[in-house]
C-alpha positions as CSV (number, residue, x, y, z in Angstrom):
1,X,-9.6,113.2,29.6
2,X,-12.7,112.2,28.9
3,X,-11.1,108.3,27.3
4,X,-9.2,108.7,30.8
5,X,-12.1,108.7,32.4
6,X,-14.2,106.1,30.7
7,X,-11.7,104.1,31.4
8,X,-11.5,104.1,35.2
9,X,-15.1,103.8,34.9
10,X,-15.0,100.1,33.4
11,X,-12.1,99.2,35.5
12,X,-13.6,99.9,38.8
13,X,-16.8,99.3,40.7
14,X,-19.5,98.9,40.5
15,X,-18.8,98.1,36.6
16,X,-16.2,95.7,37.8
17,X,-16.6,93.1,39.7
18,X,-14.4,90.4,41.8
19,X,-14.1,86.9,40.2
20,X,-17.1,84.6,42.2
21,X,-16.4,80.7,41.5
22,X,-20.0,79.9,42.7
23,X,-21.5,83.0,40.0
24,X,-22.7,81.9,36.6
25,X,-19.6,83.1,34.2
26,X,-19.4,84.1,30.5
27,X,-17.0,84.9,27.9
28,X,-18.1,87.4,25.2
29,X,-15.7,87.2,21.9
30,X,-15.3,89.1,19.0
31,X,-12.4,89.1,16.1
32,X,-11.2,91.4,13.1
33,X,-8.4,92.2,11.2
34,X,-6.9,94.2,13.0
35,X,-7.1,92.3,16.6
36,X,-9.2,90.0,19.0
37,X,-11.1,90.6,22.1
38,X,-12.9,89.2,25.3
39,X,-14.4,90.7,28.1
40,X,-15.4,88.0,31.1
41,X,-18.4,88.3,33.2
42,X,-20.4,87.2,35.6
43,X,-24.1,87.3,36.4
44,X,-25.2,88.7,39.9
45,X,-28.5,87.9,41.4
46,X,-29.4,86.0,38.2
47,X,-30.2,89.9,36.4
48,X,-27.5,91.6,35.6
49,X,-23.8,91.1,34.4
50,X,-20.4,92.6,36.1
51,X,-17.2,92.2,34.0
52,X,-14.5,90.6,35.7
53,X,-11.9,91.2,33.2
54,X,-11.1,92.1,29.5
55,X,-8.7,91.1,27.0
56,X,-7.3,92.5,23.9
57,X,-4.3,91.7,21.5
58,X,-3.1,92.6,17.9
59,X,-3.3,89.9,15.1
60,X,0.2,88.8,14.7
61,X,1.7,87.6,11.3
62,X,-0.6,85.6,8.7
63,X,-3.2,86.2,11.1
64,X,-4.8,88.9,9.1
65,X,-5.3,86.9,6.2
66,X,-7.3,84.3,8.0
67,X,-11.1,83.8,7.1
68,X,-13.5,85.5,9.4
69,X,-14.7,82.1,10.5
70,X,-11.2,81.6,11.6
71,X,-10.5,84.8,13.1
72,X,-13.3,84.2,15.2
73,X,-12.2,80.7,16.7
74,X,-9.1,82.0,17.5
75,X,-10.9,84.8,19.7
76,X,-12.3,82.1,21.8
77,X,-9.1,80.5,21.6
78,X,-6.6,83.3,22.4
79,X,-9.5,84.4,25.4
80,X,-9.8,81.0,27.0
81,X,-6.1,80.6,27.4
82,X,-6.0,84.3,29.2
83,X,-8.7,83.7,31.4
84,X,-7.6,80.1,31.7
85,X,-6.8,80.0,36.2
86,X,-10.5,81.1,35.6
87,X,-12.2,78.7,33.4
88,X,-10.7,75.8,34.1
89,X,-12.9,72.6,36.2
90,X,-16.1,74.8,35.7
91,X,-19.1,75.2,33.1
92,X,-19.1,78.7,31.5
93,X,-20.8,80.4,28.3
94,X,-18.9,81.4,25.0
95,X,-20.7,84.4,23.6
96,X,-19.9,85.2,19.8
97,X,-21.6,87.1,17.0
98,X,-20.4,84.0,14.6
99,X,-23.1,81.5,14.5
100,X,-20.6,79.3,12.2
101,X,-19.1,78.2,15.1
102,X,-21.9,76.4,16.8
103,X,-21.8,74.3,13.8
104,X,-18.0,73.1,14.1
105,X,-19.3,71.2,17.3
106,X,-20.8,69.1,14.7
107,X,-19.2,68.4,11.8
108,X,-16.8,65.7,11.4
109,X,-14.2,66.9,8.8
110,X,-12.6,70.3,10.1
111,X,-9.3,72.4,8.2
112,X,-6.2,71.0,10.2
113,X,-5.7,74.2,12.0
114,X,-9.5,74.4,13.2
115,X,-9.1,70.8,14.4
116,X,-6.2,71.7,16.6
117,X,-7.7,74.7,18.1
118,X,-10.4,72.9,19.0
119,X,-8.1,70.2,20.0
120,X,-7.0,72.5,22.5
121,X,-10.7,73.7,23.7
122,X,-11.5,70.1,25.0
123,X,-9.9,71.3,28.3
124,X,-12.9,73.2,29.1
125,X,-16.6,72.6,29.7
126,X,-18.5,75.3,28.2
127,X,-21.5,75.8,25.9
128,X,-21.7,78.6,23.0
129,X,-24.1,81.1,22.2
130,X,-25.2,82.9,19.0
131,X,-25.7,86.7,19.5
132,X,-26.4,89.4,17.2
133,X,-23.5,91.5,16.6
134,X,-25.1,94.5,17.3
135,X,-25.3,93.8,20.9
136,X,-21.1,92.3,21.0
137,X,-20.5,96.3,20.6
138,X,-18.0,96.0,24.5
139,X,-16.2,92.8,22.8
140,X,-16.1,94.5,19.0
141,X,-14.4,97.5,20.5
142,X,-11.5,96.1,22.0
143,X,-10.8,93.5,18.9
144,X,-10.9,96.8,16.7
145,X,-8.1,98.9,19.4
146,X,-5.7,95.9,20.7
147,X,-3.7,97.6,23.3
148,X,0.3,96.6,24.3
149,X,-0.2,95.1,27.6
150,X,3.3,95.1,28.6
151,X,2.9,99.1,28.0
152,X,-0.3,98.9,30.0
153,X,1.4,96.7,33.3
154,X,2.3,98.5,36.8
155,X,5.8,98.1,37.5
156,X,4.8,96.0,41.0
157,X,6.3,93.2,42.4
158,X,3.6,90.4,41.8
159,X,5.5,87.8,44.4
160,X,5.1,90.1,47.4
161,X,1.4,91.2,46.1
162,X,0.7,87.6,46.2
163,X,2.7,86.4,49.3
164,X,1.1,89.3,51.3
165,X,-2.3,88.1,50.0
166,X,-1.9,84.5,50.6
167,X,-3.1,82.8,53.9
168,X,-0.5,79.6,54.0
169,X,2.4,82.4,52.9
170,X,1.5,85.0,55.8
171,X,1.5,81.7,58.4
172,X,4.8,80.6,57.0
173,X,6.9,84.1,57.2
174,X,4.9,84.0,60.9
175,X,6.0,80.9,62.4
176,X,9.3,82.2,60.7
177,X,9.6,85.0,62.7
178,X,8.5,83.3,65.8
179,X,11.0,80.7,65.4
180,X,8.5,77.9,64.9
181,X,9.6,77.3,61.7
182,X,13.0,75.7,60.6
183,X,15.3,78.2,59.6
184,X,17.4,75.8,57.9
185,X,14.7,75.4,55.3
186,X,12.6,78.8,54.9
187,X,14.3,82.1,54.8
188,X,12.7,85.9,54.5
189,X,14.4,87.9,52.5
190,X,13.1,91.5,50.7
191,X,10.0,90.9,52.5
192,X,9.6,87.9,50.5
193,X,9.5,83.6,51.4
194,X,12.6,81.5,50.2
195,X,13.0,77.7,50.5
196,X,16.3,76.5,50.7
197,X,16.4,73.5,47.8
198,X,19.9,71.3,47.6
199,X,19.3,69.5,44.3
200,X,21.6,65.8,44.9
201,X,25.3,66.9,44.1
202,X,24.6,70.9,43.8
203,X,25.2,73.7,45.8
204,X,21.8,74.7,48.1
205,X,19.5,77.7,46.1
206,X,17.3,80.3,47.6
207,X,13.9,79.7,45.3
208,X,10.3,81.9,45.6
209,X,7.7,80.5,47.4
210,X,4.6,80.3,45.0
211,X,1.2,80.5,47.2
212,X,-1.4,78.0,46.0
213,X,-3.3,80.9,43.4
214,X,-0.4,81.2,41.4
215,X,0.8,77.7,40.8
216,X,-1.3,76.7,38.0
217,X,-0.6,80.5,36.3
218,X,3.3,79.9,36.8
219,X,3.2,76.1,35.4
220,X,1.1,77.3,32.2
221,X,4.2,80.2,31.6
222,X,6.6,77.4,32.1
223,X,5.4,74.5,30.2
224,X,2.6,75.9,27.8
225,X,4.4,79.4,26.9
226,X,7.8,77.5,26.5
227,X,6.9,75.0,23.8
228,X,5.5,72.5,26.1
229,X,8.8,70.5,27.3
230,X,8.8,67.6,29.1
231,X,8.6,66.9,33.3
232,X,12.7,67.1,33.6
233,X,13.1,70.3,31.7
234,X,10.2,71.7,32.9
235,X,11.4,71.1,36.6
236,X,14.7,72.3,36.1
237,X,13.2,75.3,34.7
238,X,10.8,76.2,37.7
239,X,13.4,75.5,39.9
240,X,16.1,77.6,38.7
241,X,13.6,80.2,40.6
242,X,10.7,79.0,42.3
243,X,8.9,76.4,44.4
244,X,6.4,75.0,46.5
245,X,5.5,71.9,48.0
246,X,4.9,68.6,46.0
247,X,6.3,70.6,43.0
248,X,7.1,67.4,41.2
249,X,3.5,65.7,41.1
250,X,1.9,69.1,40.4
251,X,3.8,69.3,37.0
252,X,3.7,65.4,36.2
253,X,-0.5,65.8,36.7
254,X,-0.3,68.9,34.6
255,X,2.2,67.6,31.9
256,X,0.4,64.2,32.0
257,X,-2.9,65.7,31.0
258,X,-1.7,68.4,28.7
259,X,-3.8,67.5,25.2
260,X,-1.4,69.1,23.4
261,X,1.6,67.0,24.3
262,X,-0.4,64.0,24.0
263,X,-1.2,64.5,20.3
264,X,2.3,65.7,19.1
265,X,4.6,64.0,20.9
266,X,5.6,60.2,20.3
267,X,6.9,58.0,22.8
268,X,11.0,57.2,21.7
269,X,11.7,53.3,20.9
270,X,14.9,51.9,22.4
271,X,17.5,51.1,19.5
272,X,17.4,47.3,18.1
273,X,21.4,47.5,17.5
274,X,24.4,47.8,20.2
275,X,25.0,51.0,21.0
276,X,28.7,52.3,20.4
277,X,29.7,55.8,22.2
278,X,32.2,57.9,20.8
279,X,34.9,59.2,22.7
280,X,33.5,62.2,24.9
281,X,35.6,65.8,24.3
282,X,37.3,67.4,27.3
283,X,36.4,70.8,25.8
284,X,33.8,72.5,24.2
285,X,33.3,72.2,20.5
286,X,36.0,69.8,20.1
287,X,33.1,67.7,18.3
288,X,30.3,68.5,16.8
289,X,27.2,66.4,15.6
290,X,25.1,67.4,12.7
291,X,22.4,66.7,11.1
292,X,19.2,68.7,8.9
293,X,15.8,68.4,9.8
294,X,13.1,68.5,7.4
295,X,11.8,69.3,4.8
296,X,9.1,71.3,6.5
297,X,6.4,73.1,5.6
298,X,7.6,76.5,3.5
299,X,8.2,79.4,5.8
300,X,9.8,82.2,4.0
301,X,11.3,79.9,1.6
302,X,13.0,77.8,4.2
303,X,12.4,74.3,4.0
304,X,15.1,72.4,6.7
305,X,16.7,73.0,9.5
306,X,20.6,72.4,10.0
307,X,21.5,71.3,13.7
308,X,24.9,71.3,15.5
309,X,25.4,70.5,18.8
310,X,28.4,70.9,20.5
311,X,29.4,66.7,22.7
312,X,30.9,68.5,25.1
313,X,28.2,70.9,26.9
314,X,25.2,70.0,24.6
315,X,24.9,73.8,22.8
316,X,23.1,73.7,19.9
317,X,22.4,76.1,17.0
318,X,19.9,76.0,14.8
319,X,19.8,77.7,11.2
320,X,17.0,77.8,8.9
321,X,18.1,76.4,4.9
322,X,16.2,76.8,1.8
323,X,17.5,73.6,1.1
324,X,20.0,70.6,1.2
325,X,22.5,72.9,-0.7
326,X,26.1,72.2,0.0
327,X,26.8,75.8,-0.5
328,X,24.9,76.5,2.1
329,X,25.8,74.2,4.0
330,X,29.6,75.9,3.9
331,X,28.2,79.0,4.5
332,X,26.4,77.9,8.1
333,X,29.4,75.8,9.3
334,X,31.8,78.6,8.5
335,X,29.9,80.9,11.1
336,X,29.8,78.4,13.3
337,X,33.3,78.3,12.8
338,X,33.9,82.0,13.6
339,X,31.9,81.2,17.1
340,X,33.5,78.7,18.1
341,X,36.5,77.5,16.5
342,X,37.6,74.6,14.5
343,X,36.1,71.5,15.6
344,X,38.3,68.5,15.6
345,X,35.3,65.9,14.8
346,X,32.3,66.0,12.5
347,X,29.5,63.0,13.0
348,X,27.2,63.6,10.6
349,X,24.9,61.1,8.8
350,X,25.2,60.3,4.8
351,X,23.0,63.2,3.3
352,X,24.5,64.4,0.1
353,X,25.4,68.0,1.2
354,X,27.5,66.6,4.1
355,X,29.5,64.5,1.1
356,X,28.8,66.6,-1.2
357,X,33.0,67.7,-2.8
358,X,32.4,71.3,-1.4
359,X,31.9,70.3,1.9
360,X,34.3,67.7,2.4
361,X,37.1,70.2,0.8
362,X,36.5,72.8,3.2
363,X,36.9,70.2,5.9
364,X,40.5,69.3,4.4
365,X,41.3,72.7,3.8
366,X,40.4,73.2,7.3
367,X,42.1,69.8,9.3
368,X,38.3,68.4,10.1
369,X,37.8,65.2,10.1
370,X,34.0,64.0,9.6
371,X,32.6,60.4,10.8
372,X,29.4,59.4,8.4
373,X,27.3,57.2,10.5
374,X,25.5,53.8,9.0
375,X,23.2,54.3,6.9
376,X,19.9,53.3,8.6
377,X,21.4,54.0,12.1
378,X,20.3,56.7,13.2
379,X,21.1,56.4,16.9
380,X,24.7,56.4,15.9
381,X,24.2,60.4,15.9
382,X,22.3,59.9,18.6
383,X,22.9,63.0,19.9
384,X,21.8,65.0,17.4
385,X,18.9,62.3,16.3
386,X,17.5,63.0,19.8
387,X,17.4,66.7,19.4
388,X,15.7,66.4,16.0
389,X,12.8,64.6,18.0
390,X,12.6,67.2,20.3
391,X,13.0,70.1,18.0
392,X,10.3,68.6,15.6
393,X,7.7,68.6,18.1
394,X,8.7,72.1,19.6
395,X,8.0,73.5,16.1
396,X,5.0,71.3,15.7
397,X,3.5,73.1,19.2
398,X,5.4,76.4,18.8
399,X,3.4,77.2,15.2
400,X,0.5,75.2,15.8
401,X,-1.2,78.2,14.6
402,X,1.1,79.1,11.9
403,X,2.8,76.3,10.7
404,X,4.5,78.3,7.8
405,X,5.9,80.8,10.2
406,X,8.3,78.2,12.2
407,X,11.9,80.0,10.9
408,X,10.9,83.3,12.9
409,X,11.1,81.5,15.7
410,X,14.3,79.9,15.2
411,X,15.9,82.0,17.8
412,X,13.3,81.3,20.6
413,X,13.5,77.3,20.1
414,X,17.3,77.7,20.6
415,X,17.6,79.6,23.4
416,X,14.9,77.7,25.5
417,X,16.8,74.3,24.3
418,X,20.6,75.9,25.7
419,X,18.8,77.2,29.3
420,X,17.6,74.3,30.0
421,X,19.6,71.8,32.1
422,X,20.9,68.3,30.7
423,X,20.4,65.4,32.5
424,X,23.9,64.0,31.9
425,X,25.9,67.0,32.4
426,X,23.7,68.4,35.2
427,X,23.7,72.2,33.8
428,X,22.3,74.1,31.0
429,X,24.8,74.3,28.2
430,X,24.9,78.2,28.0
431,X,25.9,77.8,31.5
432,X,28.3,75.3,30.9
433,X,29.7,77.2,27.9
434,X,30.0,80.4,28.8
435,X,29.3,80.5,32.8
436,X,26.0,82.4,32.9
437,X,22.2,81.5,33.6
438,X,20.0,83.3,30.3
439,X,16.1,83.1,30.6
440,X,13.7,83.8,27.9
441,X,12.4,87.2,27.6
442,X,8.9,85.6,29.4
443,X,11.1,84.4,32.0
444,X,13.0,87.3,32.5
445,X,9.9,89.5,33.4
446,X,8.9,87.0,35.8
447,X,12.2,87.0,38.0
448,X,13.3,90.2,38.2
449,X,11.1,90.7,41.6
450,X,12.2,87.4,43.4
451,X,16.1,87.6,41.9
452,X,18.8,87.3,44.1
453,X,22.3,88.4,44.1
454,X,24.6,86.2,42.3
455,X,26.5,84.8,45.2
456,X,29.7,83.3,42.9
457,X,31.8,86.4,41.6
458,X,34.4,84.8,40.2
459,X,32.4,83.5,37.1
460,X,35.2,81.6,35.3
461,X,36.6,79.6,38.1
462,X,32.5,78.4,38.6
463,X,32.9,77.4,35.1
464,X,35.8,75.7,35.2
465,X,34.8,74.0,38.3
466,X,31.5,73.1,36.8
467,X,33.4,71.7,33.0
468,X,35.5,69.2,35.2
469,X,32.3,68.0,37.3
470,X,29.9,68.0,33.7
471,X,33.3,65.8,32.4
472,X,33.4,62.9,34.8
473,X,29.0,63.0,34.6
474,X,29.5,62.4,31.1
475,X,32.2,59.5,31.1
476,X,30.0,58.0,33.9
477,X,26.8,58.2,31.6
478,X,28.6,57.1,28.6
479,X,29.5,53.9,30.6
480,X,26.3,53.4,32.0
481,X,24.2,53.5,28.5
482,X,26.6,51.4,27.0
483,X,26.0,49.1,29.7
484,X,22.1,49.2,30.0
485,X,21.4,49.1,26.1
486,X,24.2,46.4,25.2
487,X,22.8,44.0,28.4
């Protein structure tokens, strides 16, 4: 009763306060073993401090290993990406009790994994401050009891909580219900704003309307939780549920400026060689491209990647290998095999487990037959060789922390890679595969209040309909890059 109570205490007034832009604002930090914590503040009438709000989370993984010093820049780290819709465009205070990190402003050689984090803190304009740790007992407490926030959450509907508190929303569902406001555009449903988008060539979607204090919030979930994909994905993502106006340049400004993208990601060079296209399947996993990725850096022994991806509807599955060992290589294939049937084509470049004897025998035993592209033409798998790209910088972002902790999220890089829509085939390929929109789990939580009915029951002629469509995209595509890159 008495934790119950102290409780309320810090999370009501007069010990908390309202977030003031104009107010002078701090972050107090603190790390251990066990967990991190931040508590933000601001000072009122230039005397005394009101906290706004506090953050705590668990070390996760290696992170308990990590050297004090580094513990500690992850607390600023891990607090200035919470509090980030507050921090960002304005001058604010670090607090920590590690005076080692006023010294990393300075030096010019840093461990790889400082230099990113810090990489990462050049989005924000703030100054540090050494202070005893003796008086960082509010920020020591909640890095030494990380709580489960999900546990800790109000089952509420943030999108009508916001709506409701959001000027331009409230005037919209207004002129809505006065019949100022085109119908055919805006709709109100569960006491909640819709806009009415048509993508070109697609059936018209009911999406959330997002009020101007949630836009930056949603676009950091969407890009910078989902391993920072590009403007296309990251559009066709948002869109699958939300919007607002000049969506488009909002993410392209934000995506644009995004440090983190700009020092992983490398710009693709067109292919010096004609471009050949194979013949495009009229069924999924009819063939297959593969390829391994790697080596990486050692994470629980695994040193590559294997890759298949299905021509047809773009699916891919990745699988973590200890190495370029043919055995293993048999072993993969044959559960993809169990998944999905027996491929008719393999196009796979000349690595030695793809001709190594046990692979091509199962192959025979099994009617496959395998294309080996060129050697030194890559873009003959281009498929595939497109994906590696991708997936090397998703793991690059994904364990920019951890970089010997990228197989554990195997399963995470693959599912946001098969929800997202292709250009050429105009769906996502779980949707094209097996007829159904999947989210991440992040994603999931976010949608469940603005949801709507599914409005297409009968689930396999949609996909059928859709594999015909996604068929004649993908002959028109194959035509037109032929065309462009041969001219």
């Amino acid at each position: 009763e008495a934790r119950r109570d102290i409780i309320s205490q810090l999370t009501s007034e007069p010990v908390l306060a309202i977030y003031d832009p104009v107010l002078p604002i701090e972050v107090h930090t603190d790390a251990s073993s066990i967990g991190y914590g931040a508590v933000l503040l601001q000072v009122h009438e230039k005397v005394y401090k009101r906290a706004v709000a506090y953050f705590s989370k668990r070390t996760q993984g290696a992170e308990p290993r990590y050297h004090s010093y580094e513990l500690e820049t992850l607390a600023v780290v891990k607090a200035l990406q919470m509090f980030r819709h507050y921090l960002v465009g304005v001058h604010f205070t670090v607090v920590t009790d590690c005076n080692a990190l006023k010294a990393t402003q300075r030096k010019k050689d840093l461990l790889p994994r400082v230099a990113r984090w810090w990489i990462y803190l050049q989005d924000f304009n703030f100054t540090l401050e050494y202070r005893k740790g003796t008086s960082m007992s509010h920020a020591d407490y909640l890095s030494r009891n990380p709580i489960n926030v999900c546990e800790a959450r109000k089952q509420q509907n943030w999108a009508q909580i916001a709506q409701a508190a959001d000027e331009e929303s409230q005037q919209l569902l207004q002129k809505l219900a006065d019949g100022r406001l085109d119908s055919s555009h805006y709709v109100r449903k569960n006491d909640l704003l819709y806009y009415k988008y048509t993508p070109v060539g697609e059936d018209p979607r009911l999406l959330c309307f997002v009020p101007k204090g949630h836009r930056l919030s949603l676009l950091r979930i969407f890009h910078d939780e989902h391993d920072h994909l590009g403007v296309d994905k990251t559009l066709e993502l948002i869109r699958k549920h939300f919007w607002f106006p000049s969506l488009k340049s909002f993410v392209q400004k934000y995506i644009g400026h995004c440090l983190i993208c700009i020092t992983h990601k490398k710009i693709p060079r067109a292919p010096h060689q004609l471009i050949h296209s194979w013949e495009k399947p009229g069924v999924p996993f009819e063939i297959v491209h593969v390829d391994a990725l790697g080596p990486l850096p050692q994470s629980n022994g695994y040193r590559y990647v294997l890759i298949v991806i299905d021509a047809f509807s773009k699916y891919c599955l990745l699988y973590p290998m200890f190495g370029q060992d043919a055995l293993e290589l048999k072993r993969l294939f044959t559960n993809v095999i169990s998944l999905f049937g027996t491929p008719k084509l393999i196009i796979a470049d000349r690595g030695r487990m793809f001709v190594s004897s046990e692979f091509t025998k199962l192959l025979s035993e099994l009617g496959v037959d395998m294309h080996l592209i060129t050697p030194e033409m890559h873009h003959s798998n281009g498929q595939v060789e497109r994906y590696c790209r991708t997936l090397l910088n998703m793991v690059r972002i994904e364990c920019n922390h951890r970089q010997n902790e990228w197989s554990g999220v195997m399963w995470r890089l693959q599912l946001v890679l098969n929800i997202t829509k292709q250009k050429t085939t105009r769906l996502s390929p779980l949707n094209l595969l097996v007829g159904i929109e999947a989210a991440t789990p992040l994603i999931r939580h976010l949608v469940r209040d603005v949801a709507l009915e599914d409005s297409h029951p009968n689930r396999q002629a949609l996909r059928e309909m859709h594999r015909q469509r996604a068929s004649e995209r993908l002959r028109m595509n194959q035509h037109q890059q032929d065309s462009t890159a041969n001219s």
